[in-house]
N, C-alpha and C positions, 0 to 999 in steps of 0.2 A: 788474538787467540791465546790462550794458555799453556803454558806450555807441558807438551805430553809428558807423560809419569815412565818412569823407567818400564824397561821392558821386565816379561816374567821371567823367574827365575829359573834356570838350570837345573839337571837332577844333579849334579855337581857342586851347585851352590846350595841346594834345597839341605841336599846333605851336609855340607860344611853349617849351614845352619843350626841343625836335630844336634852337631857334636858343639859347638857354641855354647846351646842350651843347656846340654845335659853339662859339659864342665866347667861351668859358669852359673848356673841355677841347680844342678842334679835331678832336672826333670828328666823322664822319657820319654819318649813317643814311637810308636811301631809305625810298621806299614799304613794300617790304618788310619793312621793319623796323618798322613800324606797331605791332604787337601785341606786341611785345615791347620798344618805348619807353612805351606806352600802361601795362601790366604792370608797367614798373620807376617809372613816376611815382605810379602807384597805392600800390605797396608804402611807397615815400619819404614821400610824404606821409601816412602812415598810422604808419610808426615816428618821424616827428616829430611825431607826435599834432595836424598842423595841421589844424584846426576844415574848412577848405577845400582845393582843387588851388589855385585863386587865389593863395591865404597861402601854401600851400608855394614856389608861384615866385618870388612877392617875398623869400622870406625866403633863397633859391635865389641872385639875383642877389646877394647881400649876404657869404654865409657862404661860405670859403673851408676852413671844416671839413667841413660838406655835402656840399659838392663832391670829397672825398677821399673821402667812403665814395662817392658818389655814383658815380665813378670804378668802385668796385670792383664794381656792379654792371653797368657796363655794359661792361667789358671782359674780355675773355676770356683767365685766363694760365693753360692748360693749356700744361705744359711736360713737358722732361725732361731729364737729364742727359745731355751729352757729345751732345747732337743736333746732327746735320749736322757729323758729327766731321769731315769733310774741312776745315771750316773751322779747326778746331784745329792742323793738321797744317798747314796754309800758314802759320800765325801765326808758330808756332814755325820752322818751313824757308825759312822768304823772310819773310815781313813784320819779324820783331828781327830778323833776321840784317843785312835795312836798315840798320832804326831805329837797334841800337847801333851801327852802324859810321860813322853820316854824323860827320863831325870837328865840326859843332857842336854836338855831346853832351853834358855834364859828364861827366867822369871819375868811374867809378861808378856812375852813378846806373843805376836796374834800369828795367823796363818797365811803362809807368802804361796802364791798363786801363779802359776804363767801360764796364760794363754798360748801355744806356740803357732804359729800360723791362723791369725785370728781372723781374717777378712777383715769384715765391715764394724764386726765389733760384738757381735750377738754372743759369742761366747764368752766375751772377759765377760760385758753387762750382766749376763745371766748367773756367773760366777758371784758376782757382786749382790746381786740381788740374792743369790743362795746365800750368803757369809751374811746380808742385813736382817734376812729373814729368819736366820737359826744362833741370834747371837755372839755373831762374831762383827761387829761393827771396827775394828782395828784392823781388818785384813788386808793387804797390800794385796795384790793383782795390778799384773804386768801382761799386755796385751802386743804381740809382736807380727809384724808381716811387711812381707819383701814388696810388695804392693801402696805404692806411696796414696794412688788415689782411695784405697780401702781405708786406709788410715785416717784421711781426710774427712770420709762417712763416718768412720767411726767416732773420729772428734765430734763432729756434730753432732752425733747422737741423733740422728733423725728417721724413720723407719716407718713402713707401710703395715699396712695391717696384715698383708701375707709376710712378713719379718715374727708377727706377732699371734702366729694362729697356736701356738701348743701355751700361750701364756694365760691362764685364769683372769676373768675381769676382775676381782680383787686386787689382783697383784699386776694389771692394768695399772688400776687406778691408782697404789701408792707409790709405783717407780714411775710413772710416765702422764707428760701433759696431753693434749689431743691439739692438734694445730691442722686446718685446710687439711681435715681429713688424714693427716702423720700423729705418728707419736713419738714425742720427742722424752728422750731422757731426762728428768728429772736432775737440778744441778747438784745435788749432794749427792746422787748418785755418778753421776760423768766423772766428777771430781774423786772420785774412789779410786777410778782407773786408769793407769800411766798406759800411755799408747808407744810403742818404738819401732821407729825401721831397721829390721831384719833379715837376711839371706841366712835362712837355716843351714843351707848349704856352703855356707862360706868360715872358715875359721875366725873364730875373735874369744881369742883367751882370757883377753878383761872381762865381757859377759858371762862365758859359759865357768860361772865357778859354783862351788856348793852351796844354795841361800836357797830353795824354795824347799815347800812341803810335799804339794804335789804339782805337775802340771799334765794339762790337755793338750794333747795333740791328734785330734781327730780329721778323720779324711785327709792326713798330708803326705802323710808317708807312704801313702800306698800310689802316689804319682811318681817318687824317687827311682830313680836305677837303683839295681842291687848296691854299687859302691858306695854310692851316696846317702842310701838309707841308714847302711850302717853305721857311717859319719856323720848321720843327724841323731841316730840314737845314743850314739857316745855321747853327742855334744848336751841332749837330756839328762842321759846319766851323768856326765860331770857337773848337772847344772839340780842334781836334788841333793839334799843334805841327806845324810846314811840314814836310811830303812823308808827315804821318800817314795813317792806315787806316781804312776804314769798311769792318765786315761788314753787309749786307742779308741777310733771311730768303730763299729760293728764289724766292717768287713776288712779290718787290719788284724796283724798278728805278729809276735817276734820271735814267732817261729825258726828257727835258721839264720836268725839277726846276731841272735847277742846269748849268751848265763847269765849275764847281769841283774837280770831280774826275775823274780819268782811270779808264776801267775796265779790269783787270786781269786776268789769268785763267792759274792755276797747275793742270796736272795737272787742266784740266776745272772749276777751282773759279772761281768768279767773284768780284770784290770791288773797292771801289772805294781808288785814293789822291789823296789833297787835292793840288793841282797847288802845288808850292810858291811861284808866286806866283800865287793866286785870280785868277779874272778874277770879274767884279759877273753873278747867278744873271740868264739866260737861257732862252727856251724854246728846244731846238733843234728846227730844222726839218728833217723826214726825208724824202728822195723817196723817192713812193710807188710809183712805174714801174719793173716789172722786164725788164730783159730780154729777149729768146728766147733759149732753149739747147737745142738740141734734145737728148736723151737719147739713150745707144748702144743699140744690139739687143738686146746683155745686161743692162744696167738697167735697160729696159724689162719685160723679160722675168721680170727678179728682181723689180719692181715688181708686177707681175700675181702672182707669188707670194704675195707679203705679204700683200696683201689678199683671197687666198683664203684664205689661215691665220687673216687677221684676222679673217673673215668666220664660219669655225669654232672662233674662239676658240681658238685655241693659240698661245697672246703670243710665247711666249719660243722658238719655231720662228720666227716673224715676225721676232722682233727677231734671230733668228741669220742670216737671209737679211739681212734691210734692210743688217746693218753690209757687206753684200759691195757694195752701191752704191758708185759715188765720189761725195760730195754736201761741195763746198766748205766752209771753213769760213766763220765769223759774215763780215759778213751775207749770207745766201741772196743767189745772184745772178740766180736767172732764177726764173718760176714753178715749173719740175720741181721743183729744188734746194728752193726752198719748201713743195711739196707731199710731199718726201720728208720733210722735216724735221719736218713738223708728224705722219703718221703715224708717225716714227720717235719724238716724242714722248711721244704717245699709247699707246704698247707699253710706254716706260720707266716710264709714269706706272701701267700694267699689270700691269707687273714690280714694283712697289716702288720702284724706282731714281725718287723725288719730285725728285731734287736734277738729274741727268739731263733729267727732262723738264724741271724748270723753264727750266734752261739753254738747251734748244732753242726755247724756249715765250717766255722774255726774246730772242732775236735775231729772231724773230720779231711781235712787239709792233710796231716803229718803221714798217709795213709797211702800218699803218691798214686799214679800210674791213671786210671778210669775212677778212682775213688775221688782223688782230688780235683781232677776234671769236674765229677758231677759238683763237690763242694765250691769249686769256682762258679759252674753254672747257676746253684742256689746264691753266692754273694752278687753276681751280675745281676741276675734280677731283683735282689733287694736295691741294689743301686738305681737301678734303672724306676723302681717305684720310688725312690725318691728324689726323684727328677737329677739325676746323678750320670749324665747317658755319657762321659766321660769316665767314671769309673766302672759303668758296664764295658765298655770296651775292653778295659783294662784287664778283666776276670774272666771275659770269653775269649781274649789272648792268651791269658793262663790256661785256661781250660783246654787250647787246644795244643798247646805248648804242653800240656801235661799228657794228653790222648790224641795225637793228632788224628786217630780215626774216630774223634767225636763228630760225627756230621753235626748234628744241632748247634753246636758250638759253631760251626764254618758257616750256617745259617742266619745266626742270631747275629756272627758279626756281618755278614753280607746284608742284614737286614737296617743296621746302625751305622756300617758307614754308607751307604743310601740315604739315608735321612742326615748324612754329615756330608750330602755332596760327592763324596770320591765313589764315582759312581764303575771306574776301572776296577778300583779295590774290593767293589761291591761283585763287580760282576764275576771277577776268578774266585771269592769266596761262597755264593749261590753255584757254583759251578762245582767247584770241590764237595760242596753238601749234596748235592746232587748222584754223583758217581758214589757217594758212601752211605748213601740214606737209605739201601736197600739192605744192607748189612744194620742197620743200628739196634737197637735192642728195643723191644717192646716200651721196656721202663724207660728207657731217656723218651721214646716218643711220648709216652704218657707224661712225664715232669716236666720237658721241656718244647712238645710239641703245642702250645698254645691252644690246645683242646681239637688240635687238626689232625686226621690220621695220616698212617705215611705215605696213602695217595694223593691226598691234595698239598701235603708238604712237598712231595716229588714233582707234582704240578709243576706247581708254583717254582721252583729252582730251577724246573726245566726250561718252563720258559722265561725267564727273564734272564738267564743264560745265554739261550739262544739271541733272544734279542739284544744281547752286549753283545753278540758274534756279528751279527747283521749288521 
């Protein structure tokens, strides 16, 4: 016989785990994340054959190799190539067009690139293949992740064709072979780009010094605890050279992070530049009081549209009316303006257009209280459309953290972590949506009510409530 695997873990150890992670990686994990930190500590200390959970955490605080596979289980690098290509397309049209022009250049020298948290590889690659496609064939790209086996993939260069759905057959065909059905990277391409192991989270002052132009760091930062986020955004801004670039994923912001950088916004794209001379990272403080603006006859009138269409689910009729409003640009100035934004969000998030709502969904954030609840709401479901159900959790904890009489929000996450197994976590948040669902406002039922009214929503909470009591 075999011998038996340690026993489960303690809410004592569970928890000394979650603080392990977060000061040792600067991950978080809430409530909801319970059964599936509970899950990856079991598994760990089971493939390190420790006798105990106890042994494994000691042995935990100690190994810095541990902690690198340990990494790959707890983070999520579902990628793909050339995603959110609007940002490729500013890089090259404005961001070097800058960089190589400011007069304290070297003569020469081409455009340095970091990937910061890259997975598998799909974003330095795509990087590279931007820099070969738009003439810059000298461009250095540096690809980096705490995750040893993603690194591994990404040497290889080897990739399925869902790795490869937003790439044109064209440009298939001139970066990549086809092999048993993969496409493997082409070797003048591979060779472009330096791969390193990395803990963003971790100090190292030999690395983070001022040498790139711009870098990406999408979908990373928004897994950090507030402390650590901060000290991974320093550790970017120490690492561009003065007036460099930082890409965010769509449902990031450095909102409340940092001054360090000014935000920017090309053709609808958003992104941030390091101020070239830093000021020391501050919270900013955002008033929360909007306005009155009254609305005309006709945007009023095209507003009752919308949300009849919305109401029968036909998005992209909604969204062909909404764009006839006038609704300022960033930031909202009255509550209408607000209110239009966030259902005109909501329709792009509809439509596919993720990158769109995020946009409307980041200007709305700074707005606090029910306003940034709904803006968490619309980035949770962009997440979650893009098979992201990790960083939905993430924004319908914000969202209820920011409102906690958001029923929908207690819904959506009773709904995710159900489908993530903690089916306890599940049942006090269908519970709590439940007792508030009779107060919620028309409008969240209509945005975030999944086309169900708030009797079959109250249904539904009700019983499967009950049935967690039973």
């Amino acid at each position: 016989m075999g011998r038996a695997g340690p026993a489960g873990p303690t809410d004592d150890e569970s928890a000394r785990f979650a603080a392990i992670v977060e000061h040792r990686l600067g991950l978080t994990f809430g409530p909801t994340d319970r059964a599936r930190l509970t899950q990856v500590l079991l598994q760990r200390t089971t493939a390190r054959q420790a006798p105990t959970v106890s042994g494994y955490l000691d042995s935990l605080e100690r190994s810095g190799e541990e902690l690198s596979a340990l990494a790959g289980a707890l983070t999520v690098g579902e990628t793909y190539f050339l995603r959110q290509a609007e940002q490729f397309s500013v890089l090259t049209r404005t961001v070097l067009t800058d960089r190589l022009a400011r007069p304290d250049r070297p003569e020469g020298a081409g455009p340095r690139l970091l990937s910061a948290g890259c997975a598998s590889g799909e974003e330095p690659y795509s990087l590279a293949i931007t820099m070969r496609d738009n003439g810059y064939p000298n461009a250095q790209i540096i690809g980096l992740d705490v995750n040893p086996q993603a690194l591994a993939k990404a040497r290889a260069g080897r990739y399925t064709s869902w790795s490869m759905r937003a790439v044109p057959p064209a440009v298939q065909r001139r970066w990549f072979d086809q092999e048993d059905g993969h496409f493997l990277v082409k070797p003048s391409l591979r060779e472009s780009v330096e791969f390193r192991p990395q803990n963003l989270a971790a100090a190292d002052p030999a690395f983070w010094q001022p040498r790139f132009d711009a870098i990406f760091c999408r979908n990373v930062l928004m897994y950090f605890a507030p402390a650590a986020m901060a000290q991974v955004v320093q550790r970017l801004a120490d690492a561009l050279l003065p007036g460099g670039y930082l890409f965010l994923g769509s449902a990031e912001t450095l909102r409340g992070v940092t001054d360090d950088f000014e935000l920017c916004e090309t053709d609808g794209c958003f992104y941030y530049r390091l101020s070239d001379s830093p000021r020391s990272a501050t919270v900013r403080v955002v008033p929360r009081g909007l306005p009155a603006r009254r609305p005309s006859g006709p945007d009023r009138e095209s507003f009752g549209q919308v949300l009849e269409l919305l109401r029968a689910e036909r998005f992209a009729a909604a969204l062909g009316v909404i764009e006839l409003i006038d609704v300022p640009a960033v930031p909202p100035r009255s509550l209408w303006d607000t209110e239009v934004m966030l259902v005109r969000a909501m329709l792009l998030a509809h439509a596919g257009d993720l990158s769109g709502a995020g946009r409307d969904a980041h200007r709305l954030l700074g707005r606090g209280g029910a306003v940034a609840a709904d803006a968490h709401g619309v980035l949770a479901t962009c997440r979650e459309a893009d098979s992201d159900e990790r960083g939905a959790l993430l924004h319908w904890n914000a969202a209820v953290d920011a409102d906690p009489g958001f029923a929908l929000g207690h819904l959506h996450l009773g709904r995710l972590t159900r489908f993530g197994g903690d089916q306890n976590t599940s049942d006090r948040c269908y519970e709590r949506a439940a007792q508030l669902l009779t107060s919620e406002s028309e409008r969240r039922v209509l945005l975030f009510g999944g086309g169900f009214d708030r009797e079959a929503l109250l249904s539904v909470c009700r019983t499967i409530s009950r049935a967690g009591r039973s």
